[in-house]
N, C-alpha and C positions, 0 to 999 in steps of 0.2 A: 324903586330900585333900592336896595338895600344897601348900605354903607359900609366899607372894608374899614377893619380895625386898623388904625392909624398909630405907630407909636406917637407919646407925649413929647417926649424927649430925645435928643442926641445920645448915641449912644458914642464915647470917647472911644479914642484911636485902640489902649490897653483892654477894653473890652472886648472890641472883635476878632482884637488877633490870639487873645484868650480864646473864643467862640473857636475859632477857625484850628487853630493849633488844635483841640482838642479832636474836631473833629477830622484832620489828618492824621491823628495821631489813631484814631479810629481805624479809617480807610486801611492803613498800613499794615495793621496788625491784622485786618478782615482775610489782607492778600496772602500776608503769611502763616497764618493757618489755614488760608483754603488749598493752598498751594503746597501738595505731600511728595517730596523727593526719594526715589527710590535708589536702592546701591546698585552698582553694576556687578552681577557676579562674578567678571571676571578680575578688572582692577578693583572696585571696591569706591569707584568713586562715586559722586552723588550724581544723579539724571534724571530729568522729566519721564515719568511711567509712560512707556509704547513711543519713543524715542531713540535715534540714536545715539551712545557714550560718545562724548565731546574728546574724552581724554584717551581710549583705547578704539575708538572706530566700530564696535561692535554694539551688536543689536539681537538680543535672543539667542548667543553663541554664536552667531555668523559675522566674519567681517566684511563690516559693509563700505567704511572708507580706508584707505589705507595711507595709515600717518605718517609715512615713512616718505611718499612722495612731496606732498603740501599739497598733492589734487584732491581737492575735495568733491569728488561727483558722487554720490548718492547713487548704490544700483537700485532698480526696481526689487520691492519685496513682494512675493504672491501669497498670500497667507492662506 
C-alpha cells in the first residue's frame, strides 16, 4: 500500500489563516461575479433576473405584490 505524502513540518497559526483568507477571499468574489442583477424597468432598482422587485412589487409590468398593504402574498404567474 502506498504512503500519503506527510507534511515535515508544523505549519504556524499566521500561515493558515493567510491560506485560508486568501481562499475566502476567492470564494467571494467567484459569488459576485457569478451573481448578474438586473434593473427593474419600472423603478430602476436592482433584482434577481425572473424575480419579483423587492422595492415596487412588480414582475414583467404586472403588480404582483402590493406594497402598500405590508401583505406580501405572491399571486400565481402562468407564463
Amino acid at each position: 500500500m502506498a504512503k500519503h505524502p506527510v507534511p515535515k513540518y508544523r505549519k504556524s497559526k499566521s500561515k493558515s489563516s493567510i491560506r485560508h483568507s486568501v481562499w475566502e477571499n476567492n470564494l467571494a468574489n467567484y459569488w459576485i461575479n457569478k451573481i448578474k442583477l438586473a434593473i427593474c424597468p419600472d423603478c430602476g432598482g436592482k433584482t434577481l433576473s425572473h424575480n419579483v422587485c423587492q422595492k415596487c412589487g412588480k414582475y414583467r409590468g404586472k403588480q404582483m405584490i402590493d406594497m402598500n398593504k405590508g401583505d406580501e402574498k405572491i399571486k400565481v404567474v402562468k407564463a
